[in-house]
N, C-alpha and C positions, 0 to 999 in steps of 0.2 A: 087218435090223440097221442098216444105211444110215442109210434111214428115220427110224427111231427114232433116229439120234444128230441126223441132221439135219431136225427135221422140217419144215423151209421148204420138202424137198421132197414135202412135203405141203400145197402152198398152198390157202386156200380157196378155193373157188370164188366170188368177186365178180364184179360185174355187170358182164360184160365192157369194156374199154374200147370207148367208142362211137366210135373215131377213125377215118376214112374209110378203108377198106383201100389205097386206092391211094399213101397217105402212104406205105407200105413201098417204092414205086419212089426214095425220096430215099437210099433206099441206098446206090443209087449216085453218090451225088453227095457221101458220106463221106470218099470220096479227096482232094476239092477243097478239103475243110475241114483236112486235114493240108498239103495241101500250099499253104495260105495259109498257117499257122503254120509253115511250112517255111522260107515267105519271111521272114515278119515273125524269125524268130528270124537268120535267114540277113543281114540287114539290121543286126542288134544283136552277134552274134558271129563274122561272118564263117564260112567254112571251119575248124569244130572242133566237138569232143562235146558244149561247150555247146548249139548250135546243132540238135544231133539232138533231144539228149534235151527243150531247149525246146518245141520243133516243137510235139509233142502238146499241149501247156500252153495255149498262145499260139493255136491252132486253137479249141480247145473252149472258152477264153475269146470266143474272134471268131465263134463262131457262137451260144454261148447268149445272148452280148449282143445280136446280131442279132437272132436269136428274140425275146429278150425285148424290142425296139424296136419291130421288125414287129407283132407279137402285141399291145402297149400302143397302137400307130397306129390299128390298126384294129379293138381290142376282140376280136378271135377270136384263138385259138392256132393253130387250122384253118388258118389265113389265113397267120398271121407265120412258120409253120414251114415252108411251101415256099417263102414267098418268101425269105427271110432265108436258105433253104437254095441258090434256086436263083441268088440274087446272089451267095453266094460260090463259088459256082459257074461264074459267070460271071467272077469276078475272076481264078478261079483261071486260068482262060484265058488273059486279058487281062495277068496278070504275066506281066514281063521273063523269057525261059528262063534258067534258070543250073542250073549242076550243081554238086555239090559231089566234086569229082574233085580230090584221090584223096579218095575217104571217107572221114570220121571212123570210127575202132575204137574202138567201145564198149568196156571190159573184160567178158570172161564172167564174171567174178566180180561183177561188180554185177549182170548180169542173175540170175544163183543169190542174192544175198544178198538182192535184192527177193523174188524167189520165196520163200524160207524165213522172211520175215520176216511176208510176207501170207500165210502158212498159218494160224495163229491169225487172224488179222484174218478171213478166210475162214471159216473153224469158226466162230466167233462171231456171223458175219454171219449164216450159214444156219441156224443152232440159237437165234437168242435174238431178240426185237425188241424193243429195247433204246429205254430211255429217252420220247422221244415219239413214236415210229412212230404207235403205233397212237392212244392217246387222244387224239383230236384232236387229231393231230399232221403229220405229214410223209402217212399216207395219207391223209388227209385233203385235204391242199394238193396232192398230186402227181393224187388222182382229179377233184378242181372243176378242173385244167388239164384235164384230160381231157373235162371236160362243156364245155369253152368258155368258162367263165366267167371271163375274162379282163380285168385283174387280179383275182388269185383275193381273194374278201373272208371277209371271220368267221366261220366256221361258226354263230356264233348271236346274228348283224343281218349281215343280208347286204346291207343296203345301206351297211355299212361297207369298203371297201377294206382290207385286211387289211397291216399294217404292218410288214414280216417281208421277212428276206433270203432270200430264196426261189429263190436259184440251183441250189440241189442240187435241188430237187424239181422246178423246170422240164427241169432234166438228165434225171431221170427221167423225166418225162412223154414227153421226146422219144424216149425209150429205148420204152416202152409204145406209143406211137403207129408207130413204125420199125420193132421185132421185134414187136410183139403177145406183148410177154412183161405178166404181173399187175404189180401194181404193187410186192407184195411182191418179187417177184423179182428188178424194173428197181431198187427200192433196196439190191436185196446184190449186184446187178450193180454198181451205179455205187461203193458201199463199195467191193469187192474192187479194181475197176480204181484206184479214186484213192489206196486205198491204197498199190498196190504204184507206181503213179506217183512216189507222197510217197515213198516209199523210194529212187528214182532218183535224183528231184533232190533229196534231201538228201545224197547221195554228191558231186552235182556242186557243189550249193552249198559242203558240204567242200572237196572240191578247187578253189574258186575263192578261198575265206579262206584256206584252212591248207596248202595244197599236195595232191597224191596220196597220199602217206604217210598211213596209217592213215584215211583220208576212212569209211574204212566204220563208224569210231564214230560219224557224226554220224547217220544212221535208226536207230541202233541206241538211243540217249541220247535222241533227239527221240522216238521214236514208243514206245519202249518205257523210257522213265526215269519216276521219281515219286518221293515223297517219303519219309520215316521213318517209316512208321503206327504204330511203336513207340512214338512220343510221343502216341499219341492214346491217348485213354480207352477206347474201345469200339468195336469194328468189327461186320456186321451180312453178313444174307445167305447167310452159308456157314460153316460148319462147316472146310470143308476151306479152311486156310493162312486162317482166320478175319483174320489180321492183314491179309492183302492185297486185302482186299474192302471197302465203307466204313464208313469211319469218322468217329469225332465226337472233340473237343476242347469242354468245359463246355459240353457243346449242341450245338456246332455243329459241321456238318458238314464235313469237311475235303475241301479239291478233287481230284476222282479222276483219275487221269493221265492224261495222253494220249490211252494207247489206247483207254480209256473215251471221251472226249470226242467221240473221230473218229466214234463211233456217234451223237452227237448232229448232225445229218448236216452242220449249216452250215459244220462244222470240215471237215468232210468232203471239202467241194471249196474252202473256205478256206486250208488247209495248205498245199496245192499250190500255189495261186496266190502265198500269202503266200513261198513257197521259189522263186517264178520271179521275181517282185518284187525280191527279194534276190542273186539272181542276176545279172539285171540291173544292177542299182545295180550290184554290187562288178567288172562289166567295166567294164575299163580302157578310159578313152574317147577316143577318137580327132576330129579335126577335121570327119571325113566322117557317125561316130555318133554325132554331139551331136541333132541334130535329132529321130534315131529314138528315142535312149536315150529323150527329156525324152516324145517322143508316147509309145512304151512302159510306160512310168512311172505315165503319165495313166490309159493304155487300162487296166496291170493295176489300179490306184487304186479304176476306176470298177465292175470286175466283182469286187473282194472288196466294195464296197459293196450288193453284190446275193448275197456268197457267205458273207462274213463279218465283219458289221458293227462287230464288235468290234475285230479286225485293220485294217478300215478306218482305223475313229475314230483310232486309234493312230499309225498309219502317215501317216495328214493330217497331226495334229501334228508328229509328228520328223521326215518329209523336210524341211520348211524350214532344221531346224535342221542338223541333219545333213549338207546339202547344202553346203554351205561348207569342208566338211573332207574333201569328195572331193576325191580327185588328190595331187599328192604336197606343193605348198603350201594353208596356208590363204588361202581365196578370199573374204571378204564378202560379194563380188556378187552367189554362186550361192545364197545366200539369196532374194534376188528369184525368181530360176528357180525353184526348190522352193516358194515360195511361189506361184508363179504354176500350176504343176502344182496342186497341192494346194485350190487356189480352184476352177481347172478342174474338178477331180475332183468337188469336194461338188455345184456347181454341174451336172455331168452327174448326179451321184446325184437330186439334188432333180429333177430331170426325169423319171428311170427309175423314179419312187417308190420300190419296194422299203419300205425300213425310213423313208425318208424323206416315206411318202404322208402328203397331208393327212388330218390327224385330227377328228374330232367332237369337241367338248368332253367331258373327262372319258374320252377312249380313250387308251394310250399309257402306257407306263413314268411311274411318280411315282419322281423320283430326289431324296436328301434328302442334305444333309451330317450326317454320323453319323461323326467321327471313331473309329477301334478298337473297331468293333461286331462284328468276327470272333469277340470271345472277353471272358469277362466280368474279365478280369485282364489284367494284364501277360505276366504269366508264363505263361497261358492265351495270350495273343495269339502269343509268341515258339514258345511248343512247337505250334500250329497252323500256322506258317510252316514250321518244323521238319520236322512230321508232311506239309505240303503240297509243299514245296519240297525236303526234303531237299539234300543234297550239289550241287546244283544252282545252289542259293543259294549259297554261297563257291565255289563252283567257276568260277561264271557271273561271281560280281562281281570275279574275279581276271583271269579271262581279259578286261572289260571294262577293267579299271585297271591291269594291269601287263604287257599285251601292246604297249599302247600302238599299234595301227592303226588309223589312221582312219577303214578300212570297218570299225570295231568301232563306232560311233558310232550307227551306227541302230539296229543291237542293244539297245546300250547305252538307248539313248533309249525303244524300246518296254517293254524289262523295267521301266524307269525309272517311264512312264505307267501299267503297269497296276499297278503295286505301289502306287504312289499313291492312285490311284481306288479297288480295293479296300479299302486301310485311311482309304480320309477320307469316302465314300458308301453308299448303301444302294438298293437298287430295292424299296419298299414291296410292291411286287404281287410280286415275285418273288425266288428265291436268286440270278437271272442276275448281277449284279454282281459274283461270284468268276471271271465270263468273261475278264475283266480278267487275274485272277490267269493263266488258263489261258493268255493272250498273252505274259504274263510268263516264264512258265516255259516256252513254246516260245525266245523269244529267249533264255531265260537255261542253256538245252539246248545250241541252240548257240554259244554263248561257250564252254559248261561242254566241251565237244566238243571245243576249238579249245584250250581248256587242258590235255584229256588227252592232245590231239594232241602239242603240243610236249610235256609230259612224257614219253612215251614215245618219241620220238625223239631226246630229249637223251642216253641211255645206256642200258645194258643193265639198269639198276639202275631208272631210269625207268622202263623197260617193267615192271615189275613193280610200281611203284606206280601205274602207269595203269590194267593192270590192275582194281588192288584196289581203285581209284576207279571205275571201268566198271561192277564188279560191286554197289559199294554204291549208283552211281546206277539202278540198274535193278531190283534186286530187290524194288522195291514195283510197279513196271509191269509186267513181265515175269510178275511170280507173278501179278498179276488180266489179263494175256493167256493165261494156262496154264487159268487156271479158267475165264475164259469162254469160252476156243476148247477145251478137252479136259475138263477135271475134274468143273466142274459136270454136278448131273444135270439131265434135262429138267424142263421148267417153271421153271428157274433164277430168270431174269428175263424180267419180259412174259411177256404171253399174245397168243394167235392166237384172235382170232374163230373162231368154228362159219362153217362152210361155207353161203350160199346153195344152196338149191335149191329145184324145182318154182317152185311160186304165188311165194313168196317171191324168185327169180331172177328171174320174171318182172317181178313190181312193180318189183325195182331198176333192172330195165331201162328200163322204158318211163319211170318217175321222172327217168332222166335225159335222156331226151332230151325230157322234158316241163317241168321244172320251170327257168325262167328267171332273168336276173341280179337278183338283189334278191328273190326270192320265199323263204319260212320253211314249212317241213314241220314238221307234229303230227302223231307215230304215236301209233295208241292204246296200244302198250306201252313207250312214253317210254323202249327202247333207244337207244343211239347208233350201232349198227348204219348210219342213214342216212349218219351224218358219215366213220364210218369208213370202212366200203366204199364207198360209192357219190358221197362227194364233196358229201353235198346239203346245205344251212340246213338247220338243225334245232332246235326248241327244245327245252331241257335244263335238266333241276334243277338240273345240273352242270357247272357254266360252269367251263373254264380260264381260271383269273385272271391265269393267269404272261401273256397280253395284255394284261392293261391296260384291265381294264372299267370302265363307270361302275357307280355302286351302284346309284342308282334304276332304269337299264332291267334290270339282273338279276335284283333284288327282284322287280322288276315279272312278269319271265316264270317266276321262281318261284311266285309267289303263286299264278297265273291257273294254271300247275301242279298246285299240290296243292288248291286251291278247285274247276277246273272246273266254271265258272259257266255255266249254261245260257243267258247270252247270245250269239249270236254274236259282237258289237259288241267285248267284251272282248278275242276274240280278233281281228279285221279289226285294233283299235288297235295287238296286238302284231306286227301285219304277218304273221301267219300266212296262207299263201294254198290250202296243200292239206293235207288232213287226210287220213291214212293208218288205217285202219282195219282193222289188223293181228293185233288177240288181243281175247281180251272184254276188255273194262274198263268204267268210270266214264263213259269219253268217250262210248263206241258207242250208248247210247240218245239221248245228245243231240246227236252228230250225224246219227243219223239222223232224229231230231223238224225236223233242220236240212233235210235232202233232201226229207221228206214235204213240208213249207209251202212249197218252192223255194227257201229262201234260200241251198242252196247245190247244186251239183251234183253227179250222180257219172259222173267223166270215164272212170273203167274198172275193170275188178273180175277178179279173177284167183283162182276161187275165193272160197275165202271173208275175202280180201282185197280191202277196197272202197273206191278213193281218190276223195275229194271234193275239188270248188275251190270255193274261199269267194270271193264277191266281192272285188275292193279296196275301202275305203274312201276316197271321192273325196277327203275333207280328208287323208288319211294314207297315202300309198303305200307299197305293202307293204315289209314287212321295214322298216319307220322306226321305233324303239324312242321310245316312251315321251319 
């Protein structure tokens, strides 16, 4: 019965991670990455709760960045994960001793109210693979770190460098290579924990804006708030509380909450970071933490530009401005400062590629100005904010204009940005452009937070209309966290691959530790099976466009697709290098007409699965599109 409600724990069987067993001794050396984040938060808050519940944040930011520096040095992940592991390992050493005597006391209520919060987040993780997990999505990126292929590129031109904030799935990866857990698992691993992380320090972020008092509405409004889907036209998906599930306004789709979102995974470990970002900023700064705040600032700047590029773009902008109205006068100056972080920061991005790698002509978001393309009316565009935003939207723009604090000002500033961007632009290749909206309506969450805060602590009459405020901001998130962590039945959303096995486990296996950086895989039954499980190129009728393809090379690998031209030359052009001969088809007589002349090889055969390598092409190195 378990089982059946959850069936992730029914993972397929994919082709093991290939990651050197002995990677599992960095284990131990887990401890040293907290207790660097122990320092670095110890250095920004002193002796207090800030400074615990940091700790974790500030660690797992200083080691996937490392990773991810190490690992882009030297082109292997093999490589950058021990060392990147074993240097802060070393740091951990080499910091100053200090204790934090007497200890900060955590409330046991926040540790129960993260718990109960991540129970749904948890059901949902384990029962659904949501959004781009699997198609050529997140397992995909998280298994090519697994093969080595480092930085992971296109599933289909692998000699593209893949353009993508890819902090949650190197998370992952490291998770897979340390416990030898699947990959499905290491991403409802890293869900569940970042979840309930995001749930801590949006209590602490509370209590550092709005005081103790009622802090526990702000995870509860951030992670679980959304909009009025009563103003929208038509909702889809479920049956049960049809309203809370998605919906459209004249077409278009309205943006799903939060708790949705966090499954799209970059939000994932973006939230978190984007909530210790904020944290920071609003302590109060002292003569001796000016130096750490601004490197802080930096450090967290450069690991949402690898976790959540949309949060980044955002956050570049309004620290300059914003920076001037820290402290208790206004400062001019600290515009330079903010500005000089924020240069820093893009500047480290552009190095660490991520979303910033250099592109091919024609790869890459086409972003257009398209003023009020949400909605084909006015009155459509208003009841889509409505339906998107709900109670959020004046709740948020109150708490920004009539509270009047000046740590309100970055808030203020990012709900500002993406409300902008959404209604003046468009991303041609994809919907991502209402990402914007989703930055929005986190800062405009907690404003909306900080407004029911003080409502409800002005009177006893307050509390009652904070209440009734609490309940209309949640009850469109809340009711689609009930159906995907309890209500829905299985097969909801997403599908799970069929399990590898026999001949077929074997080929995935040997595939990957044979098939190198830049090389493009043809199976004869043009599944996607290679990209999903096993991490490899692979050419597809079925290119994801939401990256940012050219026409002509996708055209091109379609064609050669559904033609199967008995030349081999057509394919060496599209950079294909091994040909997978996996079920009968069209392809199997002509690659084997390929084997009998020699012009191609067969490197291994597992049954009656029989992979060949095709030469390179001297003028065309493989995997070089057209």
């Amino acid at each position: 019965m378990v089982r059946s409600f959850l069936p992730s724990l029914n993972a397929p069987q994919t082709s093991m991670s290939p990651a050197p067993k002995a990677l599992a001794f960095l284990i131990l050396l887990l401890p040293a990455v907290w207790q660097c984040g122990r320092y670095l938060a110890y250095r920004i808050a002193g002796r207090s709760e800030a400074s615990e519940l940091l700790a974790p944040g500030l660690g797992l930011a200083a080691w996937l960045l490392l990773v991810h520096a190490c690992s882009l040095l030297l082109r292997s992940f093999y490589a950058g994960l021990p060392m990147a592991t074993l240097l802060l390992g070393v740091v951990a050493v080499a910091l100053p001793r200090f204790r934090l005597t007497p200890r900060p006391r955590i409330p046991r209520w926040l540790w129960l109210l993260a718990l109960l919060c991540t129970l749904p987040a948890a059901a949902a993780a384990l029962r659904f693979n949501f959004h781009d997990e699997v198609r050529s999505g997140h397992w995909f990126i998280v298994s090519a770190i697994e093969n080595n292929h480092y930085p992971p590129r296109h599933y289909q031109f692998p000699t593209q460098e893949l353009a993508y904030h890819y902090g949650f799935d190197l998370f992952c990866a490291c998770l897979t290579s340390l416990f030898r857990v699947s990959v499905q698992h290491a991403i409802d691993i890293a869900t569940i924990l970042l979840f309930y992380y995001s749930c801590c320090l949006s209590v602490l972020f509370g209590r550092s804006l709005g005081g103790a008092r009622f802090s526990w509405l702000f995870p509860l409004i951030l992670l679980f708030g959304g909009g009025l889907s009563f103003f929208a036209d038509a909702c889809v998906l479920t049956k049960l509380l049809s309203w809370a599930s998605y919906c459209k306004v004249e077409g278009s789709d309205i943006n799903p909450p939060v708790f949705s979102y966090f499954f799209q995974h970059p939000w994932g470990l973006g939230i978190p970071m984007f909530l210790a970002f904020g944290t920071i900023y609003l302590i109060q700064e002292e003569p001796q933490t000016r130096i750490p705040r601004f490197v802080m600032l930096w450090f967290l700047l450069v690991t949402l530009s690898m976790s959540q590029f949309t949060l980044f773009l955002l956050l570049l902008v309004a620290l300059p401005m914003a920076e001037p109205f820290q402290g208790q006068q206004l400062q001019p100056k600290r515009f330079v400062a903010g500005l000089a972080i924020s240069l820093a920061a893009l500047l480290a991005a552009r190095l660490l590629h991520g979303f910033l790698t250099p592109q091919a002509p024609g790869f890459g978001a086409a972003i257009a100005l398209r003023p009020l393309s949400l909605a084909r009316s006015l009155p459509g565009l208003a009841r889509w904010h409505l339906a998107t935003f709900g109670l959020v939207l004046p709740l948020g723009i109150a708490g920004a204009l009539f509270l009047r604090a000046r740590s309100l000002v970055l808030l203020a500033l990012v709900a500002l940005g993406g409300l902008l961007i959404v209604n003046l632009f468009i991303n041609r290749n994809s919907w991502d452009i209402v990402k914007f909206a989703t930055a929005s309506f986190i800062a405009l969450a907690l404003l909306s937070a900080l407004t029911i805060q003080r409502i409800m602590a002005s009177s006893w009459y307050g509390g009652i209309i904070g209440i009734c405020l609490l309940l209309g901001t949640v009850i469109y998130g809340s009711s689609f966290a009930a159906i995907a962590g309890f209500l829905a039945p299985p097969g909801w959303f997403g599908n799970t691959p069929g399990p590898l096995v026999g001949h077929q486990l074997e080929s995935h296996r040997w595939l990957r530790h044979h098939v190198k950086v830049g090389d493009l895989l043809l199976s004869a039954s043009q599944r996607n099976e290679y990209v999903n499980l096993s991490g490899l190129p692979q050419a597809t009728a079925y290119p994801n466009l939401y990256f940012g393809l050219p026409e002509a090379p996708v055209r091109a690998q379609q064609e050669l697709l559904r033609t199967l031209p008995k030349d081999i030359v057509s394919y060496q052009q599209q950079g294909i290098r091994w040909v997978v001969l996996d079920e009968p088809s069209a392809l199997v007589p002509i690659a084997s007409a390929w084997q009998k002349d020699g012009r191609a090889v067969a490197r291994q055969t597992f049954g009656a699965i029989v992979i060949l390598e095709l030469p390179p092409l001297a003028a065309s190195p493989p995997g070089t599109p057209p």
